[in-house]
C-alpha positions as CSV (number, residue, x, y, z in Angstrom):
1,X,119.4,102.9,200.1
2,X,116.1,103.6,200.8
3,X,113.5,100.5,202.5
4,X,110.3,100.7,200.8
5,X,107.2,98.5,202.3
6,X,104.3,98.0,199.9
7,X,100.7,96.5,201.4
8,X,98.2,95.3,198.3
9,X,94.3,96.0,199.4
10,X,93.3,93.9,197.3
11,X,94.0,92.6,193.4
12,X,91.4,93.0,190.9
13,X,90.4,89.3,190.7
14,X,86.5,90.0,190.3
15,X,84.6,90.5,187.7
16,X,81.6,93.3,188.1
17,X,78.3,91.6,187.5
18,X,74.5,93.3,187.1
19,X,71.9,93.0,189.5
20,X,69.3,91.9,187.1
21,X,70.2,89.8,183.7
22,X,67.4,92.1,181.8
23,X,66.8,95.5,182.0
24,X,63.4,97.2,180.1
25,X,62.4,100.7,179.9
26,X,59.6,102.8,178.0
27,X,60.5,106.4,176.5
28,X,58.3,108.6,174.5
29,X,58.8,109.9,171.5
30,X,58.8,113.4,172.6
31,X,61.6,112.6,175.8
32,X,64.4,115.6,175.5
33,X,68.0,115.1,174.5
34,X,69.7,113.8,177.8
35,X,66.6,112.7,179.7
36,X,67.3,109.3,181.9
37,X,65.1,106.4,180.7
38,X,66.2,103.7,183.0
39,X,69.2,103.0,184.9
40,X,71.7,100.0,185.1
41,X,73.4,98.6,188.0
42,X,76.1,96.7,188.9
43,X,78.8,95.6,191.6
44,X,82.5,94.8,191.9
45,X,83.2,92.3,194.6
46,X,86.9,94.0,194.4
47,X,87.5,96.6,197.0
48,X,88.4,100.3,195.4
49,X,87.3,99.5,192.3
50,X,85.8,101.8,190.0
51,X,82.8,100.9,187.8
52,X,82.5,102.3,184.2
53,X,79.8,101.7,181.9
54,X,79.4,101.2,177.9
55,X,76.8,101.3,175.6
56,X,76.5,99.2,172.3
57,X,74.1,97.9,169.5
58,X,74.0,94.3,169.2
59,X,74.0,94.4,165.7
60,X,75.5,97.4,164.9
61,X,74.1,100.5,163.8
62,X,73.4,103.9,165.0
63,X,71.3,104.3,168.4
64,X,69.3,106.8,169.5
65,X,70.9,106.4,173.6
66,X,73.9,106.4,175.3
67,X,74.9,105.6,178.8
68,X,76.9,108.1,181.6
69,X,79.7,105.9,182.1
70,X,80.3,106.5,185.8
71,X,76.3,106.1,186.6
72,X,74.9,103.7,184.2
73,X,72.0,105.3,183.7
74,X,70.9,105.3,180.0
75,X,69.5,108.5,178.2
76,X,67.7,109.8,175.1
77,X,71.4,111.0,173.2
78,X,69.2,112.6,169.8
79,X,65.8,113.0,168.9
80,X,63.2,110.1,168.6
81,X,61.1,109.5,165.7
82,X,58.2,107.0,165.9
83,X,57.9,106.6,162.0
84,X,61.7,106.6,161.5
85,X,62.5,104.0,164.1
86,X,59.9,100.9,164.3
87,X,62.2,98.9,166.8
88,X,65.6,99.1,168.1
89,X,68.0,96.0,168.5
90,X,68.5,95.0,172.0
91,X,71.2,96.8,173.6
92,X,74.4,95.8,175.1
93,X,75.2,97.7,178.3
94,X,78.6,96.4,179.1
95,X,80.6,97.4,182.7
96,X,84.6,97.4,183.4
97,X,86.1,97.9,186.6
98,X,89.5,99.4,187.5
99,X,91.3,98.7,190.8
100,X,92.7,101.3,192.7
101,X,95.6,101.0,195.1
């Protein structure tokens, strides 16, 4: 029989939160595939957690962006087009956090 002593950091109890409610960022038409147009923060009050960040339309639809989930900065994913695109719908940058013990 083997004693085994296990010691919890911490649990993940809190949920990650952004340091501003609203984000806003300009882009021209001509901005290359993967170029950073603005970049998202948030924290985890939990200790070794691990931030991950997604990127949806909040009415569905295709969008011309995506996020780097480990960064949270948001990029051009395919080419603009002025004429084609008039507007996009607000975006919904969501984070998750993962505990590690």
């Amino acid at each position: 029989i083997v004693k085994v002593q296990i010691f919890i950091a911490d649990i993940n109890d809190n949920a990650p939160y952004f340091d501003q409610k609203r984000y806003e960022g300009k882009v021209a038409e001509n901005a290359e595939i993967n170029q950073d147009v603005i970049t998202v923060k948030a924290h985890d009050l939990d200790r070794l957690s691990n931030l991950k960040y997604d990127l949806y339309a909040v009415h569905g639809g295709r969008i011309p962006f995506g996020v780097r989930t480990d960064s949270g900065a948001v990029f051009v994913k395919e080419p603009l087009d002025y004429e084609k695109v008039i507007a996009v719908d607000y975006l919904d940058i969501s984070v998750t956090s993962k505990c590690f013990f």
